[in-house]
C-alpha positions, 0 to 999 in steps of 0.5 A: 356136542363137539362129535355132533358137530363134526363127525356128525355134520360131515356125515349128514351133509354128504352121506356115509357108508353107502357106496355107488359103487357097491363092493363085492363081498365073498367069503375069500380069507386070503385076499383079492382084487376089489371091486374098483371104487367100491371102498370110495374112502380108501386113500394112498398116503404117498412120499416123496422119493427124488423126484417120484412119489411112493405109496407108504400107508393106506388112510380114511378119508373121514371129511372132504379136507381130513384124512385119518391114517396111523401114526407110525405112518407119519415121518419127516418126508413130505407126503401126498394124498391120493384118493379115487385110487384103485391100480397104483401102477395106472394114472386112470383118470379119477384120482383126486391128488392133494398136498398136504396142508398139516399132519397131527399125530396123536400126542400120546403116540410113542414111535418107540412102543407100538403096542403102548397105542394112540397108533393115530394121525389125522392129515388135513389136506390144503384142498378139499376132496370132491365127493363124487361117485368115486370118493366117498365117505363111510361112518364112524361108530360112536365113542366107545361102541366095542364091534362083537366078536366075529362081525365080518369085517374087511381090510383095503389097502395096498400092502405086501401080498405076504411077508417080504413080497411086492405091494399090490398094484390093485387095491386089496381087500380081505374078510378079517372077522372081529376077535373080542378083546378077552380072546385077543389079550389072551396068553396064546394069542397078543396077550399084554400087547392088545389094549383095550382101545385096539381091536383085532380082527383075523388071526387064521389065514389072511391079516394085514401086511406091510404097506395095509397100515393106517387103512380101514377096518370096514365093517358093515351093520345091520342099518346096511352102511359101512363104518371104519372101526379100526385103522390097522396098525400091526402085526406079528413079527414073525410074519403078516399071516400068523395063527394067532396073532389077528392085524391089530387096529386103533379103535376108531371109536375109543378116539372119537372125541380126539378126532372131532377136537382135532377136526375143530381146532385145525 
């Protein structure tokens, strides 16, 4: 009921997964520019550097006032909300800027052991987003839906253009099919490293990188809205586009109740 509650309420008062701003969704594995708006959920998770706020981690903008990011993202420093972003080099008029009133990380999440999971924060903000045309909110599958193996989702965010490189100015997106957890968890792929509440997506030419984290995995269903299955958490050592080795992401749908309690109680 709790889920029904929140998640639920959030979802009905202010629609979910419908874009105004549909995005434009190729066949395209190695990156590209997105559509601007087209991800109205999509937000910067930005620190304060001297006197200069930097673009860290990528989040979802779950509720006017919560943010779901990842867990590693979360620090000492004191951080800032940016939705309605699309160039991060460019002040365009349509962001919507907000402190941070408090951060709870999942309380299972071990900084010392990424692969152990609970790779999960939520951010409530000190002032509500408006929703407009521009800062939406998607859905969110229901607690313990499995996404199935090659859905075609995509992955937004802001991070490296590959391993080592700049992080990109405009927002990214990239086609990152689902990989079963049976595939993943496999000795050739992650192997012991993937738990069943993580969903990998990818493993060819495109993943995730360095500054993606925390951002959504998208996936579109049949009812023709988009719900955030995951919240990208790694990738391989040896490098962001490794065969083999898929973007790891939280599954949205194995925190649900957590992310509902946590909405509830703060």
């Amino acid at each position: 009921m709790k889920v029904a509650l929140v998640l639920l309420f959030a979802a009905y008062a202010y629609g979910c997964g419908t874009p105004t701003y549909k995005p434009i969704v190729s066949r395209v594995v190695n990156g590209e520019d997105v559509q601007p708006y087209s991800w109205p959920w999509q937000i910067s998770l930005q620190y304060l550097s001297g006197s200069t706020y930097r673009h860290t981690c990528g989040g979802t903008l779950l509720a006017p006032n919560w943010v779901m990011t990842a867990g590693h993202c979360i620090g000492s420093r004191t951080y800032r909300v940016v939705m309605g972003e699309f160039d991060l080099t460019k002040e365009e008029g349509y962001e919507q800027i907000r402190s941070v009133e408090k951060i709870i990380v999942h309380p299972r999440w071990d900084d010392n052991c990424l692969s152990c999971g609970n790779d999960i924060a939520m951010i409530k903000l000190a002032s509500p987003a408006v929703v407009n045309d521009k800062v939406q909110l998607p859905c969110l599958p229901e607690s313990g839906e499995i996404a199935p193996d090659n859905m075609p989702c995509m992955i937004t965010g802001w991070g490296r253009l590959y391993s080592g490189g700049p992080i990109a100015s405009k927002l990214q997106q990239a086609l990152l099919p689902v990989i079963g957890h049976s595939v993943c968890s496999g000795s050739d792929w992650w192997g012991s490293y993937v738990k069943p509440t993580m969903i990998c997506a990818g493993g060819y030419i495109y993943s995730g990188c360095h500054g993606d984290s925390g951002g959504p995995l998208n996936c579109k269903r049949g009812d023709g809205k988009w719900y955030v299955e995951g919240v990208t958490s790694f990738v391989s050592s040896q490098g962001c586009n490794t065969i083999l080795k898929p973007t790891v992401f939280t599954r949205t749908s194995s925190f649900t109740q957590w992310i509902s309690d946590t909405m509830l109680q703060y």
